[in-house]
KOLTITOR-275081 format. One line per field, with one value per residue (C-alpha): residue number from 0; chain; z, y, x. Coordinates in steps of 0.001 Angstrom, whole numbers. Layout:
BEGIN
pos c(NUM|...);
unit c(A|...);
w c(Z|...);
v c(Y|...);
u c(X|...);
// end
This chain:
BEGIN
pos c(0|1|2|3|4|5|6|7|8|9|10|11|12|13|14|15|16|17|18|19|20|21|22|23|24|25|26|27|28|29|30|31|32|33|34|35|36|37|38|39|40|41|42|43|44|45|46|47|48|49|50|51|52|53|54|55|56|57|58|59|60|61|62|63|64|65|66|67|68|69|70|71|72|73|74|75|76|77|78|79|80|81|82|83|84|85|86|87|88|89|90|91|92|93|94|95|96|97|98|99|100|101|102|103|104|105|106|107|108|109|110|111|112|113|114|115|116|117|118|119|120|121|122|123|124|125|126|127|128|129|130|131|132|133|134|135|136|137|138|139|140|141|142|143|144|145|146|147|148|149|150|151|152|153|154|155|156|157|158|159|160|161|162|163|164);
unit c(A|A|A|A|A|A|A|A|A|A|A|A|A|A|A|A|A|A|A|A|A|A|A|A|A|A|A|A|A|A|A|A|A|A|A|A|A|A|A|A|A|A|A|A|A|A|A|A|A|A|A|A|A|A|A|A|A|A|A|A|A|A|A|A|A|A|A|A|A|A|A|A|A|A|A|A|A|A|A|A|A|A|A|A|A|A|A|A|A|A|A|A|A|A|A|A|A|A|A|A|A|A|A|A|A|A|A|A|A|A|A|A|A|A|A|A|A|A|A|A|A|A|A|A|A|A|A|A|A|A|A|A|A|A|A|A|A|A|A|A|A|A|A|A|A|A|A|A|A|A|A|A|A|A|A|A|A|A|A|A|A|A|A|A|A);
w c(0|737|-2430|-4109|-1739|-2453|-6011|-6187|-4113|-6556|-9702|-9614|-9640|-12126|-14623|-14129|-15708|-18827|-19585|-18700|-21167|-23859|-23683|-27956|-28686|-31643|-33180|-36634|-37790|-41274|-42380|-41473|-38326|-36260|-33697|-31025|-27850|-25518|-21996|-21689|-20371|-21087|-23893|-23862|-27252|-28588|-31438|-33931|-37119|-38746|-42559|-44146|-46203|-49793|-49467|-50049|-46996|-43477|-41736|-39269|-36399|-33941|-31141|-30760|-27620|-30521|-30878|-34569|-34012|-33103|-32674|-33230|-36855|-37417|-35976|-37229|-35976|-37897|-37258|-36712|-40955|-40610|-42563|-41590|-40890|-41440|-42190|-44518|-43219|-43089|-41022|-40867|-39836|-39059|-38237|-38147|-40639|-43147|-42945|-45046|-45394|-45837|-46553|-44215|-42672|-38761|-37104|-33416|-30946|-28518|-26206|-25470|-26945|-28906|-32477|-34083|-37522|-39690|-42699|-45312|-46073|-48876|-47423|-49435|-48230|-47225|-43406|-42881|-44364|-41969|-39048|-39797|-39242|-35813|-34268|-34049|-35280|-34219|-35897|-35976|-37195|-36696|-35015|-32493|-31859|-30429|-27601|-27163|-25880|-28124|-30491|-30261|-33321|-33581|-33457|-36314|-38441|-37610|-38326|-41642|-42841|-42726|-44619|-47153|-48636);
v c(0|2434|2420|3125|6308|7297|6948|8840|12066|12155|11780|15322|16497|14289|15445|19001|20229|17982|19961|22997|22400|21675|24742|24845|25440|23671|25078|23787|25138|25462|27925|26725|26072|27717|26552|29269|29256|31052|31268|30996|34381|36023|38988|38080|38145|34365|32565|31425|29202|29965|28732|29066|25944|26307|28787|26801|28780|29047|32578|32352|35300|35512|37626|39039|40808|43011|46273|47629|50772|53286|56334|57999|60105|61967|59669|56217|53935|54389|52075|53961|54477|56296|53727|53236|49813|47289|46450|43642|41077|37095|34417|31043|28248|25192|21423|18708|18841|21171|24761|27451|31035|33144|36808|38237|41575|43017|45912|46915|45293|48092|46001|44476|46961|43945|43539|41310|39466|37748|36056|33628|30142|27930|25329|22891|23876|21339|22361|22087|19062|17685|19918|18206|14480|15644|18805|20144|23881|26663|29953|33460|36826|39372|36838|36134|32405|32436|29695|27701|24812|21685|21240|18054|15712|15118|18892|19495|17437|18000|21597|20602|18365|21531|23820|21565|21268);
u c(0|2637|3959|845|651|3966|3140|21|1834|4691|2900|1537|4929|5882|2798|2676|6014|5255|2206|3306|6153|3651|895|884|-2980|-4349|-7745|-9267|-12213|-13906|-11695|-8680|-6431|-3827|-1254|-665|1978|-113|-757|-4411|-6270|-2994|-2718|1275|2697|2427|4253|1460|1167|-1994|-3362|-6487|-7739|-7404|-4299|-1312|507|1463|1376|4296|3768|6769|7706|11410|12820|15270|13779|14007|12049|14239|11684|8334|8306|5666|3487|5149|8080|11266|14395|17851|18154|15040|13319|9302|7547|7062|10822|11935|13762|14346|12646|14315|12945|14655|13279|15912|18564|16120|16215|14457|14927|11823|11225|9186|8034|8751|7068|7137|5450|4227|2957|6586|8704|10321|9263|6684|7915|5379|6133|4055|5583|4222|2879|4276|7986|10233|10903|7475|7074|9924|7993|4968|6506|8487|6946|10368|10820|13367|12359|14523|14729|17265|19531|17801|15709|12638|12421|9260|8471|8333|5546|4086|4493|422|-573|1857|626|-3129|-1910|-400|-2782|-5359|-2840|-2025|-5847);
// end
């Protein structure tokens, strides 16, 4: 008996960090699905992989802590060139051994002060066919990778499955 007690007081422990390791969202609708790292009743800025059926793509929304905008000009954020947003830049995205390089756009992310790059990957690209048989991704901007938690293997390919129509 005692080790059933013992067992049933760790296990909690043991649980808990696994899914709070794991708080990816998957929604699929009629329209299309998205995959969202978000802490629920939050408004913190979330990474996001979103498609719309029919479309052939996969929005990629990510969050950076690098702050382009430099300033306010006449009532819109320019970097240190003086250059308004949304700035051009490159989102890679890596799963496994394959790695694409997207273009993509950035502006900043007032809420943060970071900035917020978005960029629109056919969904017929090979990292996210190798994303969609492991879960694994690493995405960056600007240098800098955005860390979230693993994806599991099952929501990407739900995910992909929906983008790929």
């Amino acid at each position: 008996m005692k080790p059933f007690i013992l067992a049933c007081a760790v296990l909690p422990f043991l649980v808990s960090p696994a899914m709070a390791a794991q708080p990816w969202r998957l929604s699929v609708d009629g329209d299309g699905a998205s995959l969202t790292n978000a802490i629920p009743d939050s408004d913190d800025a979330a990474t996001m992989l979103q498609c719309r059926s029919g479309e052939g793509t996969v929005t990629v929304y990510l969050f950076l802590e690098r702050r382009v905008a430099d300033h306010l000009m006449d009532a819109q954020w320019v970097d240190r060139a003086g250059r308004p947003s949304p700035w051009s830049t490159r989102l890679t995205v890596v799963s496994g051994a394959v790695t694409g390089t997207f273009p993509a756009q950035a502006n900043p992310d007032e809420q943060s002060g970071g900035t917020e790059v978005e960029a629109v990957l056919p969904a017929s690209a090979p990292v996210l066919a190798a994303f969609a048989r492991t879960g694994a991704i690493r995405l960056s901007a600007y240098g800098e990778r955005v860390k979230d938690p693993p994806i599991p293997a099952a929501k990407a390919a739900a995910l992909m499955r929906v983008c790929r129509r």
